[in-house]
N, C-alpha and C positions, 0 to 999 in steps of 0.2 A: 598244486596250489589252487584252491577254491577262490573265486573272484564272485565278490558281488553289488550289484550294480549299486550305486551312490542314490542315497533317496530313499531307499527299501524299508519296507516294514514287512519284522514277524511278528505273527500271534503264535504265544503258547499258552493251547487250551489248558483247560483248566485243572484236567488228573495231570498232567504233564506238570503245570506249576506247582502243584499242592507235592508231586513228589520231590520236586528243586526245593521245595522250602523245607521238607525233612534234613536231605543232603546236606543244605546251607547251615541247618541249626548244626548239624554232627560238625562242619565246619567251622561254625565258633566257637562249639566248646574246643576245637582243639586249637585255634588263634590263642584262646582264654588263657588255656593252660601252659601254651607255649611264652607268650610275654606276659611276662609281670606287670605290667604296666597296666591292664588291661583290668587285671585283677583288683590292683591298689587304689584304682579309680570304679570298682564297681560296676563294670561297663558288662551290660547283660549277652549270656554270650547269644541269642540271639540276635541283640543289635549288631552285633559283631557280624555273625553268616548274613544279615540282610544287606548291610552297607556295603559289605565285600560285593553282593552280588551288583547292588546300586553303581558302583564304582565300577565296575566292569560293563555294564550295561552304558552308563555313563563313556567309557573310553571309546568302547565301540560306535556311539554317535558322535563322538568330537573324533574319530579317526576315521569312520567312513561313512557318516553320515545314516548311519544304522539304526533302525528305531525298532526295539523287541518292546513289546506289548504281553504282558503275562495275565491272566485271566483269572482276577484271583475269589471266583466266585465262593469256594470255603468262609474265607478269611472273619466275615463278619460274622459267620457261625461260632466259630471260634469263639470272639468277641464275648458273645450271649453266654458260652458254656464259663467261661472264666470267669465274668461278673454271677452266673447265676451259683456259682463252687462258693464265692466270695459271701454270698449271703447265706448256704447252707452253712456254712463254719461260724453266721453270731449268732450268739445268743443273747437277749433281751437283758436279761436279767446281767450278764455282763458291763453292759454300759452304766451300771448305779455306779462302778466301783471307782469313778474318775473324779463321784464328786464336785464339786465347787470349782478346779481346779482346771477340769475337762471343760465347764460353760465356757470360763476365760478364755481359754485358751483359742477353744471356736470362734467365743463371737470378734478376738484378734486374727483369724485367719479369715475370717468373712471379710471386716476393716478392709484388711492386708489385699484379697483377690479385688476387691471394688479400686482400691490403688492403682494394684496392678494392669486392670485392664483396662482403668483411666488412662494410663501413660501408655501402653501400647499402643490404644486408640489415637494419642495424641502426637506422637511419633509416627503414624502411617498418614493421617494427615498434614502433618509436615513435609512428609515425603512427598504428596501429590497421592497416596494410595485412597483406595475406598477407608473411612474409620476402623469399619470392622474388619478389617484385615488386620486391623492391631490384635485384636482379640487373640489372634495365633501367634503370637508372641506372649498372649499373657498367661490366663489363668486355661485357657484350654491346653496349651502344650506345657505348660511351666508347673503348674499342680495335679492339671489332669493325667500328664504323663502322653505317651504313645497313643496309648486305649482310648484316652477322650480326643487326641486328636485327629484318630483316626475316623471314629462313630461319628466326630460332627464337618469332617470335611464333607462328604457328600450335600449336606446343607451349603456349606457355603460356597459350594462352586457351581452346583444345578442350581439353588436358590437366590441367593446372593448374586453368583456370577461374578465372583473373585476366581480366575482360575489356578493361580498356583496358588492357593490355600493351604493341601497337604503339604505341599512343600515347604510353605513358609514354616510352617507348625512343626514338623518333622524337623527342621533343622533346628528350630526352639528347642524343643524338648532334648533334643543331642546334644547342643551348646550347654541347655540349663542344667543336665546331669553330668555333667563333668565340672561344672561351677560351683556345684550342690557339694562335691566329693569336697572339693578345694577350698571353699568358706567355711561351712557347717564347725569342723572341730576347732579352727583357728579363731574362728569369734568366741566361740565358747571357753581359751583357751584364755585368749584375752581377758574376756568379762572376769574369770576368776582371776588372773593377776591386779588388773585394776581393782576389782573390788575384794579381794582378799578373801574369796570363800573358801569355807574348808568343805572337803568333802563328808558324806555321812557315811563312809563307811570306808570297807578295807579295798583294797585295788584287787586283793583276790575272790572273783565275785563269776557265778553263771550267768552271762548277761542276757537281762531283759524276758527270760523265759522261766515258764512256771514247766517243770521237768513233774513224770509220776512214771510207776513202772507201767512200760506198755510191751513188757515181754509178748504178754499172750496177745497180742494183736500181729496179726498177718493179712496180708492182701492176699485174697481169693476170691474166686468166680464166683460166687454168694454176690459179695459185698461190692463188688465192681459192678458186676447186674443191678444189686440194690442202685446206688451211684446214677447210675446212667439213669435209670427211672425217674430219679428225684431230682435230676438236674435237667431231663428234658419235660417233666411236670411245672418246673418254675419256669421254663423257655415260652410252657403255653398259657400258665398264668400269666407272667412277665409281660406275655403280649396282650393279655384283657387289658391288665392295668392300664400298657400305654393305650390302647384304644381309648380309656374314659377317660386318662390324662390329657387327652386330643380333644375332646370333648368343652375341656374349658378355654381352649387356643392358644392354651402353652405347648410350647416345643421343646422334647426330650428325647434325646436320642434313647433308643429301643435296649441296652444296655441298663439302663435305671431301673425298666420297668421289672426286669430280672432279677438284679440286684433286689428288690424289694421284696420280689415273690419268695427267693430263696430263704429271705429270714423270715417273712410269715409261714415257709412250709418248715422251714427247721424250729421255731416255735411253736409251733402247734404239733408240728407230730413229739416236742417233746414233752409238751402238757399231757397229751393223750394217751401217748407211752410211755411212759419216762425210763421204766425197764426194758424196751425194746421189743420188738414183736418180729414178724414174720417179713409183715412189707416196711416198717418202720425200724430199724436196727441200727440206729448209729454208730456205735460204738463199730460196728464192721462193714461199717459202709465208709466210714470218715475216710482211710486209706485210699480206697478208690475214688472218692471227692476231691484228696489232693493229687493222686495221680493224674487224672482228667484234668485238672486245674492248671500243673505245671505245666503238659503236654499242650491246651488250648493255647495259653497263654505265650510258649515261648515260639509256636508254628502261626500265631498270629503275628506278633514283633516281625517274627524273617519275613512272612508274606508282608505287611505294612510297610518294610525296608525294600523290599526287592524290586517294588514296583515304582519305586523314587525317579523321577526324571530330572536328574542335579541338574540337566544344564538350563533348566527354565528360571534357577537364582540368581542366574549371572544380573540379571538390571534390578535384583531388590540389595544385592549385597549391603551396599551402603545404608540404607535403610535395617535390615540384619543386625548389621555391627552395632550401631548407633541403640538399637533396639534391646540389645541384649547387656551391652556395658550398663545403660540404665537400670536394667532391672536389676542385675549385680549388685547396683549398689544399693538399688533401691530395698532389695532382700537385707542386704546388711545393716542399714541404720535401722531399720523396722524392728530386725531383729534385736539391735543389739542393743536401743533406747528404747522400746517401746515394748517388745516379747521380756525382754528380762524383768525388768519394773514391775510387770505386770505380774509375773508368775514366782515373785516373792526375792528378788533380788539375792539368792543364797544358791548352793552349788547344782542343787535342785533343778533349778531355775536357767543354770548354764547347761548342762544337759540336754533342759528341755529346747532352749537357744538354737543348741546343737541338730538335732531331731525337727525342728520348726526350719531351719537354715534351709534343709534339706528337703524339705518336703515341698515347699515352697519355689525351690528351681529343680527340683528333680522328680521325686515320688517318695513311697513309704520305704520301698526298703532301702535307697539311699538315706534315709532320716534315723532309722535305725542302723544302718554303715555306722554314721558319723556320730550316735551316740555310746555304741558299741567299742569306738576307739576310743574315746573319753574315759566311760567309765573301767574300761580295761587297766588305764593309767590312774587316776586318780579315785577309784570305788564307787563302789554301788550307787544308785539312783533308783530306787524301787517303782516311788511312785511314777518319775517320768516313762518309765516302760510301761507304765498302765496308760497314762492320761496319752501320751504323743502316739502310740497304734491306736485307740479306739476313736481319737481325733480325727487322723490322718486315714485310718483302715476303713472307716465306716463316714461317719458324717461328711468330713470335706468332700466328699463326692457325690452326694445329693449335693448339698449346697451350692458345689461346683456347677454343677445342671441347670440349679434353676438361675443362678443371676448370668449363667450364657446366653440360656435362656431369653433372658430380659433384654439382652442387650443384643443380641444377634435379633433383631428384627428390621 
């Protein structure tokens, strides 16, 4: 029997954690697969290997006073490579096709995060907390998702000096994606009985995706070397930009500046090449862009997850609850009187409800989850599969940046 003294702290350096959070993800996909439940709420099986590992990390200090420290000096790499995957995949000329449609819709999700981070604000003050500790309840973990509230805890706990910060936000963003799953289809489900739309099309429909043959495309060492080139090309871009965006005394976390670089390098090199060249070849690179993308992305989640110290929630709980039933509902009338009206009060419209529900306490691919079960029942939505990813995929996430931005100061 190994006894260890009460009090104790481990560190586990840092190849040591980066290979626990491979481990951990192989772990969620098989939680994933094994309960349904996991699946039907959307729950990424990353989140799943991190919390498992949270939880246990967790037992161990409320049972022997044990404190493991994980090292997770990767993690922010990560970060950089997944937002910068995310800007290689737009294209410019993509965004005309939202039209009129897509403005609305934006400048209601701007509205909506300024709401949002009003009342959070104003519920952590009630509480007795710092304001901006509402913030992590609102639009940083509730629209940003994991990713942004990952990239701007280090501001608010070195800077700010809110210490459980990720914490607070981390649990946001966990509560608001299973709320996300749970609203989204059921308001849009409503809006159509109450208002009697008909749908535009047949229930038997490929949701939300523009399909073309891509037989002759394979992942190969070509096009993964391309990949890698062109994703740590935006990582050194990415880092100019934020240097000159520090310049004007906005604060942005380093993930933006990426984000940005990748759609200036994937439009220009597609001006320049449009047929593809030697070092510029999309078409055999794009494979190895989403590989690297999935892979950052879901070893990011586990290490963000793993390193959780639940039990610093115990004195915010009540502030927590309180925090998150508002937003809940706050998501719903928004949506369901104000997003619908606006985006043409017709099935269209519910869809898009749908899609906004979701994105708004979860992320994009929960928005499309819960659109994807709609129009599965009830038929096609063309346009909402244009306008609600290139809302949610692309703009709300600059926009998210900068009014944190503003307000985190």
């Amino acid at each position: 029997m190994i006894s260890l003294p009460w009090g104790s702290s481990f560190n586990v350096e840092p190849f040591t954690s980066f290979t626990l959070a491979i481990l951990l993800l192989f772990i969620g996909k098989g939680l994933t697969q094994r309960y349904g439940w996991l699946q039907r709420y959307n729950i990424p099986e990353a989140v799943v290997g991190g919390m498992f590992c949270a939880l246990v990390v967790c037992g161990l200090h409320v049972a022997f006073d044990l404190r493991i420290v994980f090292e997770l000096g990767a993690r922010d790499m990560l970060l950089l490579y997944f937002f910068a995957a995310i800007g290689l995949n737009t294209e410019v000329r993509t965004l005309r096709e939202g039209g009129r449609p897509m403005v609305v819709l934006l400048a209601l999700a701007i509205v909506f995060m300024l709401l949002q981070n009003g009342l959070g604000m104003a519920v952590a003050e009630a509480f007795g907390l710092d304001p901006r500790a509402g913030l992590m309840t609102g639009s940083i973990a509730l629209v940003g998702g994991l990713g942004t509230t990952v990239a701007w805890t280090p501001y608010f706990v070195e800077t700010l000096g809110i210490a459980n910060a990720g914490e607070l936000g981390v649990a946001a963003s966990m509560l608001g994606m299973v709320a996300a799953c749970l609203v989204g289809g059921p308001v849009a489900a409503w809006l159509m009985r109450r208002h009697g739309t008909v749908p535009s099309g047949t229930a038997d429909v490929e949701v939300g995706t523009r399909y073309q043959d891509e037989d002759h495309l394979r992942l190969d060492y070509h096009g993964v070397l391309l990949a890698l080139l062109w994703l740590n090309l935006a990582l050194l871009l990415g880092s100019g930009l934020n240097s000159l965006v520090a310049l004007t005394g906005l604060k942005l976390p380093a993930f933006v500046g990426c984000l940005m670089a990748g759609i200036v390098l994937r439009n220009v090199g597609q001006w320049l090449r449009p047929n593809g060249g030697r070092l510029w070849n999309w078409p055999r690179m794009r494979l190895g862009v989403a590989l690297m993308s999935d892979i950052s992305l879901g070893l990011f989640l586990t290490m963000a997850l793993m390193g959780l110290r639940l039990w610093e929630l115990g004195p915010v709980l009540g502030f927590m609850a309180t925090a998150m039933a508002l937003q809940v509902a706050l998501a719903v009338a928004f949506t369901a009187f104000v997003v619908f009206r606006c985006m043409g009060r017709n099935y269209e419209a519910a869809v898009v409800c749908a899609g906004f529900g979701g994105v708004v306490l979860g992320s994009t691919a929960t928005a499309i989850a819960n659109m994807s079960a709609v129009v599965r029942t009830h038929g096609a939505a063309p346009r909402a599969f244009i306008v609600v990813p290139l809302v949610c995929g692309f703009f709300i996430d600059l926009v998210n940046a900068l009014v944190i931005g503003l307000l985190a100061r």
